[in-house]
C-alpha positions, 0 to 999 in steps of 0.5 A, a space after each residue: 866055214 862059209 864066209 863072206 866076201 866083205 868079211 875077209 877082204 875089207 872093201 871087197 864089192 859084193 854087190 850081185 854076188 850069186 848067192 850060196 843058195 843059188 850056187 847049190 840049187 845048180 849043183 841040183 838041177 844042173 843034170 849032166 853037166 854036173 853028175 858028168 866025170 869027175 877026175 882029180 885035178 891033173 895038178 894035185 899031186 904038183 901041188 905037193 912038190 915041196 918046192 912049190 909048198 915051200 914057197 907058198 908057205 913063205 907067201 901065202 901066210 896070214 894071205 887070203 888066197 885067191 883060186 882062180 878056175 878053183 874046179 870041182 875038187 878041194 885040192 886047192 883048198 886045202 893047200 891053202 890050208 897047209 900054207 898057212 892062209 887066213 881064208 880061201 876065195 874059190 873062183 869058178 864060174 861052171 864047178 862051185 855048185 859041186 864044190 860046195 857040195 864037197 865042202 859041206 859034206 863031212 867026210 870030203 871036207 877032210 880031203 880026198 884019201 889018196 891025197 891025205 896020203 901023199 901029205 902024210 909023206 910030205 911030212 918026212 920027205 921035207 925035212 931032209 931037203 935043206 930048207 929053211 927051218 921055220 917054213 918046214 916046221 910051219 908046214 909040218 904043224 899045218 899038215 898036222 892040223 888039216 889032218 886033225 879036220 881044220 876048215 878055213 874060211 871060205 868065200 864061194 864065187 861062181 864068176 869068170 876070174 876078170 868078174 872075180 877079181 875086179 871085186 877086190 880091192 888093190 893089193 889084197 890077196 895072193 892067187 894060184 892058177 893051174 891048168 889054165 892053158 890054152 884050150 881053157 883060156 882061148 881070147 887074149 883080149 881076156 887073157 889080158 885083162 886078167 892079167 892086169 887085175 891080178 897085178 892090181 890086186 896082188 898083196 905086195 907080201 903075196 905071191 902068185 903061184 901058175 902052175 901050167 897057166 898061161 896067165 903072166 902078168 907083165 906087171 909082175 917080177 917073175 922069179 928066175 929060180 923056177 925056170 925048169 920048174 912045172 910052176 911059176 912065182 909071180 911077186 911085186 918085188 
């Protein structure tokens, strides 16, 4: 489940990368910080609108999907999973030690309860809402396998996302932020560069989804269609 980041992105520079072994001996020794509250990502449940999973089935297919401020929880990760990505980077630079942590462990590796739930009810809803056929059907079948305990390949960064992303080469993953706001992301001079390295590296078939993130690369095509919407899709044409 593990993997490296050389082993899924041709290209990518490893050099200096915390290690797994260093990742979880912080989540050990970390104390507080880490044994702190531990709520489920504010956005989870948005992840499951089907407008957003519609279009990160269409874009992220066969993509590896870059989590930006990925958090202690695997909601991402497993959106990932019913989109249909080939591999998931999750990019964290206070949180992957207890991410791992999840990961590795058995039964939180399935997903949370509550939240496997919610996609059992995905299954019907999103038939009868006039989208495409194959997306749906795609999304079904991959419901149905993260249920049954598919992993993904999964890269572990615990770097700021400007460190992250300059790792990559161009025009190579698709990316999702959420809840990156401003009490999250205060320095525009970062907020900039950031920007500039999610355009470098978005692959010309991916998409960048925001949910609530004030990350919004001017590089990038915008697509009108969500304008009212909770999230926002980032493409290069």
């Amino acid at each position: 489940m593990i993997a490296s980041l050389d082993s899924i992105i041709k290209g990518a520079n490893i050099k200096d990368l915390p290690t797994i072994e260093q990742i979880s001996k912080v989540y050990r020794s970390s104390g507080s910080m880490a044994q702190g509250d531990d709520h489920p990502k504010l956005f989870a449940w948005q992840f499951l609108c089907t407008d957003y999973l519609i279009e990160a089935a269409k874009h992220w297919q066969n993509q590896v999907l870059v989590d930006l401020g990925c958090g202690r929880r695997l909601d991402g990760y497993i959106i990932a999973k019913l989109a249909g990505a080939r591999a998931y980077m999750a990019v964290d630079p206070y949180n992957l030690s207890r991410f791992y942590e999840r990961l590795i462990d058995k039964e939180e590796s399935k997903g949370d309860t509550e939240f496997n739930e919610r996609i059992k009810k995905v299954r019907s809803f999103i038939q009868n809402k006039g989208y495409d056929e194959k997306t749906v059907d795609r999304i079904l079948n991959n419901i149905d396998v993260h249920l049954e305990g598919h992993h993904l390949p999964v890269v572990l960064v615990a770097e700021d996302m400007v460190s992250a992303l300059k790792r990559l080469p161009d025009n190579s993953v698709s990316i999702m932020t959420a809840g990156l706001d401003n009490c999250i992301i205060w320095r525009d001079e970062y907020v900039e560069l950031a920007e500039e390295e999610i355009s470098r590296v978005l692959h010309p078939k991916g998409a960048y989804l925001a949910m609530c993130s004030r990350l919004v690369p001017k590089k990038l095509l915008i697509d009108p269609s969500f304008e009212g919407n909770t999230f926002r899709k980032f493409t290069k044409a």
